[in-house]
PAVEXVO-33716 format. One record per residue: x, y, z of N, C-alpha, C in turn. Coordinates in steps of 0.05 Angstrom, whole numbers, plus 5000, padded with zeros to 4 digits. Last residue first. Layout:
N
XYZXYZXYZ/...
//
This chain:
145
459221667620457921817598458321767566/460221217679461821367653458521487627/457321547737457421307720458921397690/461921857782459421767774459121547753/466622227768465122077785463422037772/472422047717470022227722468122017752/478821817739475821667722473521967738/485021837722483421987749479921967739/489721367727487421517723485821637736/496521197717494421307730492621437720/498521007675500320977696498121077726/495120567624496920857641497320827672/497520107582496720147600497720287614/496120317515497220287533495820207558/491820437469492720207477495420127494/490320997456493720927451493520717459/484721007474485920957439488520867442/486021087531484320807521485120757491/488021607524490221397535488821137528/484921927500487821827483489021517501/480821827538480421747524482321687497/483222117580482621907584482421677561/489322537559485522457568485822217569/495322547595493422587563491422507574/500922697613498422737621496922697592/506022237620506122467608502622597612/513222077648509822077647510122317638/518722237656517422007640515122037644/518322547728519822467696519722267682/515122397782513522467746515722477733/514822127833516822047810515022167780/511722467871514822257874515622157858/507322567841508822837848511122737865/505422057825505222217808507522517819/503821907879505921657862506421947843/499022267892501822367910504522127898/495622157863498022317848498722417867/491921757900494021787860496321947853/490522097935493621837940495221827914/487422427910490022587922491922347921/484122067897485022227879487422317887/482121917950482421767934484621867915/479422467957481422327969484122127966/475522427927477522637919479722577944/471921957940472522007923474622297917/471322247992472921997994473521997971/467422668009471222738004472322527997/462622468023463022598000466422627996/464022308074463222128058463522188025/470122548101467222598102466622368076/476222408110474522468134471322468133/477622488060476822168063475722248093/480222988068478722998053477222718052/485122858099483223048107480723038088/488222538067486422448090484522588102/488622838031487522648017486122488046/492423258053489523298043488323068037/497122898060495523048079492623138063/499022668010498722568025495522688049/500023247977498223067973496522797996/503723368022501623588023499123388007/507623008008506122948034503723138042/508723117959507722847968506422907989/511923657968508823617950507523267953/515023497991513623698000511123597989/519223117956517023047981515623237996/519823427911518023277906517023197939/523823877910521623867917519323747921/529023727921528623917911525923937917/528523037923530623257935530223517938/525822877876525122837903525923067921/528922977836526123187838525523117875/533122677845533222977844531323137850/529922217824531122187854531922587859/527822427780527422307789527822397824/532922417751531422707753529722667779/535021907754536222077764534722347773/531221697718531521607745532921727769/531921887669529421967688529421917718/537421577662537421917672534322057680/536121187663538421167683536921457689/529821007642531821027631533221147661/524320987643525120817672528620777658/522021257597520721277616523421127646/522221197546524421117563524121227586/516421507539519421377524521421407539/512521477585513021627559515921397549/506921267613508721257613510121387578/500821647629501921547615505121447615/495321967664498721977659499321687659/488822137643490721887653493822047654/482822437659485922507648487222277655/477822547687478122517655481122537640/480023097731478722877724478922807695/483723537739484523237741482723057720/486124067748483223967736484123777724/489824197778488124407785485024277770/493823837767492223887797490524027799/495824017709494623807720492723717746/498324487730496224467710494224217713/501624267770500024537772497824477760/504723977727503923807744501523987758/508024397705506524227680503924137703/510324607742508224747734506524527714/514024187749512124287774509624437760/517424257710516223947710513024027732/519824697713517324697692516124437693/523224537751521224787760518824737743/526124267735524724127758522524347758/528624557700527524357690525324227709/531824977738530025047718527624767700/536424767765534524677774531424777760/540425107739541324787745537624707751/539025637755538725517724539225217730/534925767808537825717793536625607765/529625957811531626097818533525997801/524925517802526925687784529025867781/524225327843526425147833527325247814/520525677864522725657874524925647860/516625647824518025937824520925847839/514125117836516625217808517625417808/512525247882514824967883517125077856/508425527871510425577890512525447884/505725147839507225387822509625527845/504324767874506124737852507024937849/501425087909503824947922505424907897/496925207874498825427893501725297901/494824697867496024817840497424997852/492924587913495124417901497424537888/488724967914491024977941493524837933/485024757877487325037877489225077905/484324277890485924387866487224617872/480724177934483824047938485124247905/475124527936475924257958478824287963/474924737878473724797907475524737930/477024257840478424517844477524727871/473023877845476823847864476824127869/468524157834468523997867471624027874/470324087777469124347790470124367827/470523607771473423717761472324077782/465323427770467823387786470023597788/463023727738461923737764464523577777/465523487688466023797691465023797731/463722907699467023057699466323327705/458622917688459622877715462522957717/
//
């Protein structure tokens, strides 16, 4: 049921996502000052384009002064574009019975594209072994396998 998911986003909401990211990082790569924000976007690309079966994790020092800073920066620079594009599809997509579940999805990681410095993307299944609790999951549809 993952791969059939992960299939459905990328149809539906991924690749339009993943366009916006990489848009977002070509931008931010213009200057060198803003090069970091850029590769944070593409990491996040990757991520949007095939979700399911994946948690983000809090990383090390995760809620330190200077994530917090990148943070509030990323906002600035690009992050509320890409919120509200998450935002927007996620309603558009909760319009039909089938879209709710990828709807759903979009709210998740519109928290995820307003504050990703410190998170980190790993499977589902590192994140259940690493005995953390992650920061978000994106659970295969259907019944777990």
């Amino acid at each position: 049921m993952r791969l059939l998911g992960n299939i459905l986003w990328f149809v539906l909401a991924g690749f339009w996502l993943a366009l916006g990211y990489v848009f977002t990082g070509l931008v931010l790569c213009v200057f060198i000052i803003t090069i970091p924000f850029g590769v944070q976007a593409f990491k996040l690309a990757g991520f949007v384009l095939w979700p399911f079966g994946k948690a983000i994790v809090a990383g090390d020092g995760a809620d330190g002064p200077l994530r917090i800073l990148a943070n509030l920066l990323w906002l600035v620079f690009g992050g509320f574009g890409l919120v509200v594009s998450h935002l927007v599809l996620g309603l558009v997509l909760c319009i039909t019975i089938i879209g709710i579940p990828f709807g759903l999805a979009n709210f998740r990681m519109a928290v995820l594209a307003l504050w990703p410095f410190g998170r980190r993307v790993v499977s589902a299944e590192l994140a259940a072994a690493m005995a953390v609790r992650p920061v978000m999951v994106v659970p295969p549809l259907g019944p777990p396998s």
